[in-house]
C-alpha positions as CSV (number, residue, x, y, z in Angstrom):
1,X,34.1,18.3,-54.9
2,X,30.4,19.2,-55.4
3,X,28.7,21.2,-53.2
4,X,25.1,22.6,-52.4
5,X,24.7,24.5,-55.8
6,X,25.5,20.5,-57.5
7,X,23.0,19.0,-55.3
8,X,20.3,21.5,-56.3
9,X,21.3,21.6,-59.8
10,X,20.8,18.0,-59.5
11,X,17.5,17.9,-58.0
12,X,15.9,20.5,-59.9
13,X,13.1,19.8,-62.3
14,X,12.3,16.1,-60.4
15,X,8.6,15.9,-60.2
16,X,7.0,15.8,-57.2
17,X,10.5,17.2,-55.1
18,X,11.1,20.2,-52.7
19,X,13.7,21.5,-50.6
20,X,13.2,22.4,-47.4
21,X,14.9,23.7,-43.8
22,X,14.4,21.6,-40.7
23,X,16.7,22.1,-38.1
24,X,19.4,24.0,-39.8
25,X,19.4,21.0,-42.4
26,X,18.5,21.4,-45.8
27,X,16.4,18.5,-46.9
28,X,15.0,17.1,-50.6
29,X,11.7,15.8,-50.0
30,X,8.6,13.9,-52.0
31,X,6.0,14.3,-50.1
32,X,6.9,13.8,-46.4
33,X,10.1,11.4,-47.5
34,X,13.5,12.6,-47.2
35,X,15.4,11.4,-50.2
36,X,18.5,13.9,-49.1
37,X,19.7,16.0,-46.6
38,X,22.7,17.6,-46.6
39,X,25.4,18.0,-43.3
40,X,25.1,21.5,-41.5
41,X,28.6,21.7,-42.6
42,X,27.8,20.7,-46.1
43,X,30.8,18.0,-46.3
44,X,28.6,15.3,-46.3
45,X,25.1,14.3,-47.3
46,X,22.7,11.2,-46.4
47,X,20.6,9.8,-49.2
48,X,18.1,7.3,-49.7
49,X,19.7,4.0,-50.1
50,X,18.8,0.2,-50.4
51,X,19.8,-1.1,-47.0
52,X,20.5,-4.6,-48.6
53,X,23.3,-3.1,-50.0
54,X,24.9,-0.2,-47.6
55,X,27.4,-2.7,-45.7
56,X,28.4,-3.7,-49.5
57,X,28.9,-0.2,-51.0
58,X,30.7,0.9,-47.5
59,X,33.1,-2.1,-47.8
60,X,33.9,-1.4,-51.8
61,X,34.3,2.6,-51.3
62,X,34.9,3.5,-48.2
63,X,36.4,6.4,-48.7
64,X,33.3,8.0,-50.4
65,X,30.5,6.1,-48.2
66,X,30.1,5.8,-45.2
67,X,26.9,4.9,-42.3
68,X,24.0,6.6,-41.4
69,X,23.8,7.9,-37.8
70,X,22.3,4.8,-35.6
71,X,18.8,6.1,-34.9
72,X,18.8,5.9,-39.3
73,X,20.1,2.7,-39.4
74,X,16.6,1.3,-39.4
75,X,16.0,3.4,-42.7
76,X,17.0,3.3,-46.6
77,X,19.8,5.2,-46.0
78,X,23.5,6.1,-46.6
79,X,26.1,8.7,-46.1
80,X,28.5,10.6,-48.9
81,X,31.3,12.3,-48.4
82,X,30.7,15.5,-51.1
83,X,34.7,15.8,-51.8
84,X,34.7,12.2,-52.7
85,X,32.2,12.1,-55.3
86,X,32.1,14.1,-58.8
87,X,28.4,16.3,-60.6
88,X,27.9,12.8,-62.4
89,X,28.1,10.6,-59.7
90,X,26.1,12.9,-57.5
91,X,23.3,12.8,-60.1
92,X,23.3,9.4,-60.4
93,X,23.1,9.2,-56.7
94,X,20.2,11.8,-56.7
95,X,17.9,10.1,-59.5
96,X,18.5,6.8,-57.6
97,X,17.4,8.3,-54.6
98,X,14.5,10.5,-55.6
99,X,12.9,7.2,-58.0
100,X,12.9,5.3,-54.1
101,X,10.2,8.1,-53.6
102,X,8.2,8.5,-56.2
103,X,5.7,6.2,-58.2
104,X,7.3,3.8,-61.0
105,X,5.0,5.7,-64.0
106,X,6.2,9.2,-62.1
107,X,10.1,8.0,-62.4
108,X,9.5,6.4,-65.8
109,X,8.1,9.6,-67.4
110,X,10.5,11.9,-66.0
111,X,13.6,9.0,-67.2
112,X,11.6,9.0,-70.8
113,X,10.9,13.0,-71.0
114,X,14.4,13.8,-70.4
115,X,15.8,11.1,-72.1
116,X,18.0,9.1,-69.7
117,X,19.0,5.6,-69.3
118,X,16.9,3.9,-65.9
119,X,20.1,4.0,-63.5
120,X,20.2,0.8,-61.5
């Protein structure tokens, strides 16, 4: 299971990201977009998403995915369960996320400075 020290071990160092605390729920930003928050409980984490594909990743995994509250269904957005998942899937999860956010040249320089395959 990984937990909030994975998530933040995850995110650190991704240009242009920052945690922050909105109603009791910790949040990964770029700029004013929410790329992740984490559950108050910290079982469980929403993430940005393609939307085309949520109802597929749902059906295939459904015991590690699972839908975003209805007010976020409108959004790029899915939900995790944290015991489901492992530190390499989580930062695949994160850098798919966080490159959603930011410019292409942003994404691509971090991907070619830390030398890592483009997920996705």
């Amino acid at each position: 299971m990984v937990d909030l020290a994975d998530i933040r071990a995850a995110t650190e160092g991704l240009p242009r990201s920052y945690e922050v605390l909105v109603r009791d729920r910790i949040k990964f930003r770029v700029g004013q977009i929410v790329y992740l928050a984490v559950a108050p409980d910290e079982l469980s984490m929403g993430i940005g998403f393609p939307r085309e594909e949520r109802d597929a990743m749902i059906a295939a995994q459904p015991d590690k995915f699972f839908r975003p509250i209805p007010s976020d269904e409108r959004y790029q957005w899915i939900r995790v369960h944290l015991d489901a998942i492992d530190v390499d899937e989580l930062r695949e999860l994160v850098l798919d996320a966080w490159r959603m956010c930011v410019p292409k040249k942003v994404a691509a320089a971090y991907l070619a400075s830390t030398d890592q395959d483009a997920p996705g």
